[in-house]
N, C-alpha and C positions, 0 to 999 in steps of 0.2 A: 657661419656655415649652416645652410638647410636643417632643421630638425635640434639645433640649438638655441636656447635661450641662457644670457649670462645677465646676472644684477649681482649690483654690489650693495650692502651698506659699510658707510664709513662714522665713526664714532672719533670725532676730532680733539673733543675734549679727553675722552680715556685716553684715546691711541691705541686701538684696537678696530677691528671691523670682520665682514664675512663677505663672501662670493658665493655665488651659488649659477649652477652649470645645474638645467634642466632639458630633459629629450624630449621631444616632443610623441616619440617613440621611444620604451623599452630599450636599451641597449646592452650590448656585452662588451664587457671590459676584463681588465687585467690590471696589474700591479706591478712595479720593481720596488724592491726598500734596497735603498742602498745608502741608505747611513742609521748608524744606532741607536740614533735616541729617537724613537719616532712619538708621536702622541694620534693616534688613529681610531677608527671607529668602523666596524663593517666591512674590514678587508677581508673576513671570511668569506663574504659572497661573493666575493672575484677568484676565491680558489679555484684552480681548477679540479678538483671534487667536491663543487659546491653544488647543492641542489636547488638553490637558483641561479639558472642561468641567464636574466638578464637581471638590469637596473633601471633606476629611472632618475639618477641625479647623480649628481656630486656637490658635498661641500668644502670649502678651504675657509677656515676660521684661524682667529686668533685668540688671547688667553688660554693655548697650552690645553693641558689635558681638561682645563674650569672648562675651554670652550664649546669643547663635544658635545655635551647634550644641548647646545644650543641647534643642535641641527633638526633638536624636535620639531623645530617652527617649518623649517622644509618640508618634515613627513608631514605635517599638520596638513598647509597649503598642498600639498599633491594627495592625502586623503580627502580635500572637501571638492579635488579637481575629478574623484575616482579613477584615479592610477596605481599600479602597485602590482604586486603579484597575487595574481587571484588564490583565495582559501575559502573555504566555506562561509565566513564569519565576514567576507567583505576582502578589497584588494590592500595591500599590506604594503606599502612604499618601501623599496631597497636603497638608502643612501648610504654606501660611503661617504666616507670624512675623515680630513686629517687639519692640525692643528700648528700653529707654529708659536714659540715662544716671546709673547711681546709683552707682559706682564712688568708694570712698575717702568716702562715708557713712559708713562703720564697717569694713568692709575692702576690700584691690581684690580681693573674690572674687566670680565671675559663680555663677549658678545652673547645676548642674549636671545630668546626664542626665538620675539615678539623682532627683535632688530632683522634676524634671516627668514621670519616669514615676511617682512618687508621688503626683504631682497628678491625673495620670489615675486611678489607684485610688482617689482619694477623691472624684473627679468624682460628682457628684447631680445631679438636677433640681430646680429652681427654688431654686438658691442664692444666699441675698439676702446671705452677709458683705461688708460694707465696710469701708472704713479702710485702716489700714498693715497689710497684707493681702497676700499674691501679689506681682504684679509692682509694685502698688505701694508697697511694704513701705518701701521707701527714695527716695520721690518726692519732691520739694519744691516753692516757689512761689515768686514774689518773688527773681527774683534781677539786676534790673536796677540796681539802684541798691547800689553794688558796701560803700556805708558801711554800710548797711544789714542787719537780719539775716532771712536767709527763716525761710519756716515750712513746716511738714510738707505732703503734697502726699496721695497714696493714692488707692488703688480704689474708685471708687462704682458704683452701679445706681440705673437707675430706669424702671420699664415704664410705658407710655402703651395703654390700649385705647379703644377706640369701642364703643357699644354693641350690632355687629352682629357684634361677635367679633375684627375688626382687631386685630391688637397689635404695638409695637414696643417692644423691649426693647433699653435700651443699656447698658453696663459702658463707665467711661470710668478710665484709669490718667493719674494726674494730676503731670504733670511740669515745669510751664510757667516758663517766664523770668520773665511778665508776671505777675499778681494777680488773684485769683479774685475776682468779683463775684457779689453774688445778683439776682433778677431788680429790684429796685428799682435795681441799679447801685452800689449798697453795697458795700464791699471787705468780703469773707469773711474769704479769706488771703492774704497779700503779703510786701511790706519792711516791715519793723518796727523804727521808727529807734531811738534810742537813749531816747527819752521814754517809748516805749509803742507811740506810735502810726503809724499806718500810713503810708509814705512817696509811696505812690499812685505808680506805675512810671507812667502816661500822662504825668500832671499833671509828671511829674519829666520825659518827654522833650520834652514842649508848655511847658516851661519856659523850652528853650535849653541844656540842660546838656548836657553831650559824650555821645554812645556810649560808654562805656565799653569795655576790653581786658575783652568777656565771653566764654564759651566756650560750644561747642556741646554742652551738657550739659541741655539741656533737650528734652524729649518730651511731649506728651501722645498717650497713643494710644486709639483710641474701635472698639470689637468691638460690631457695632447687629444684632441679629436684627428678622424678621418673619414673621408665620405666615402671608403672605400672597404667593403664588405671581409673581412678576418674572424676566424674564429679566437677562442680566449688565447687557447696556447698559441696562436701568432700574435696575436695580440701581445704575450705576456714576452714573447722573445722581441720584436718590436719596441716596446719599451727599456729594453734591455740595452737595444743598439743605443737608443734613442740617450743614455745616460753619458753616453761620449758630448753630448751637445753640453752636460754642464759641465765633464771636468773642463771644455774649453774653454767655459766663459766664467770662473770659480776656481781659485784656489789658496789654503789649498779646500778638498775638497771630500767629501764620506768620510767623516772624520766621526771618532765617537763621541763629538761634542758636539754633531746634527743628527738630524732626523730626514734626513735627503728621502725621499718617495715621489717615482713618477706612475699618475695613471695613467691609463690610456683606452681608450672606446673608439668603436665603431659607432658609423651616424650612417652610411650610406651602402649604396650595393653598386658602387664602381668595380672593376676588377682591376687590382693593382697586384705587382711582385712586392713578397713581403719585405725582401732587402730593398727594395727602393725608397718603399713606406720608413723604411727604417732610416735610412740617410737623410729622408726629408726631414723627420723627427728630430734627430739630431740636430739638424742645422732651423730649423724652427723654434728649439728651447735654447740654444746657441743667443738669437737674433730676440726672445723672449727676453729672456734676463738681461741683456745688453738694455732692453727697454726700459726694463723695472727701474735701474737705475738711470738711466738717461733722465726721465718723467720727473724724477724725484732727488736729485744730488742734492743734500745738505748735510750740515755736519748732524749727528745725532747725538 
């Protein structure tokens, strides 16, 4: 998408990595959290009584709340580029960031500074890699059904346009408790019992079987562009609609053992209806997470 730049680094040995989503323009965004355990950074400044009103990035890390100040390395590189919100003292880079749970994957090492201002140096436009990737480099699925073994989780994409130029563009980092379906409602990836086959986490709680002692290690997190011009509070109900696209691709799903959060930005001065934008959203983070996992199916 015009006026985006996305770089990943991937850390193969820890099993950890980051993403990083830079504007080439200032933008305005907005926020949904809709799951409880979130690990996040700078969502003030997407409030809507925030007194900055735009941004200039987003980052999606892994190692949990360790990861967050690795998004220093973003502000760093967009300070030596001078972007940011002008103050007297020099322009002051606004990144949110949010974090997902991959720690003890393969090491407890979070991504560090020096690794996401590498990710801004290798930031492009229109970068389609998916898979075990970035911040989803150490994701997983399926981890309700505690006998059970999950499977690999990762970073997808998938753009939606209309034929008058509209476009919505999502990246979803896939982290979930529950089991990735595709749009027939077919599990992707999940619990995978000891047979083969899939343990189906609903079917297993619509069964009667206890909650299990599970932990708050699960994330999905979803970064939505649109080239089409919304203020925050459209913005912030637009991501709202947009959260139907995961309970259909995730379940089950906003559970208090995630941290589910979708952002969402304007990039562009198309003029679109905000429900439309909103349907694309949806079915854009839909066809996102169906990626993540496609890229990336192995047992974890």
């Amino acid at each position: 998408m015009k006026g985006l730049k996305v770089g990943h680094y991937t850390h193969e040995m820890h099993g950890t990595g980051a993403s990083v989503f830079i504007f080439d323009e200032s933008a305005v965004g907005a926020y949904c959290l809709c799951g409880s355990s979130p690990a996040s950074h700078e969502l003030g400044t997407l409030a809507l009584d925030a007194n900055v009103t735009h941004v200039n990035g987003l980052a999606l890390l892994g190692g949990s709340a360790f990861g967050l100040p690795a998004v220093n390395g973003m502000m760093r590189w967009l300070h030596e580029q001078k972007r940011g919100w002008a103050t007297p003292h020099g322009a002051v880079p606004i990144v949110p960031a949010a974090a997902i749970y991959d720690l003890g994957v393969k090491k407890d090492l979070p991504p560090t500074e020096f690794e996401v201002y590498e990710a801004c140096v290798l930031a492009k436009e229109d970068n389609k890699a998916s898979g075990r990737i970035g911040a989803g480099t150490g994701a997983s699925v399926g981890k309700v059904i505690q006998k059970a073994k999950r499977m690999s989780g990762g970073l997808g994409r998938a753009e939606i346009s209309l034929p008058n130029g509209t476009s919505v563009l999502a990246y979803a980092v896939v982290n979930a408790v529950g089991d990735v379906l595709d749009e027939s409602g077919r599990i992707l990836a999940g619990a995978r019992l000891e047979n083969g086959e899939f343990g189906n986490c609903e079917n297993y709680l619509l069964s009667g079987a206890p909650e299990e002692n599970l932990s708050s290690e699960n994330t999905t997190l979803i970064a939505l562009f649109t080239n089409a011009r919304f203020s925050k509070i459209e913005l912030g109900r637009i991501a709202k609609m947009a959260i139907a696209g995961m309970a259909r691709a995730i379940s089950p799903i906003f559970s208090r053992y995630d941290g589910d959060l979708v952002f969402a930005f304007s990039l562009g001065d198309k003029v679109a209806a905000e429900m439309v934008v909103g349907a694309m959203a949806a079915q854009a983070i839909q066809r996102a997470i169906m990626n993540a996992v496609e890229e990336s199916i192995i047992l974890a």
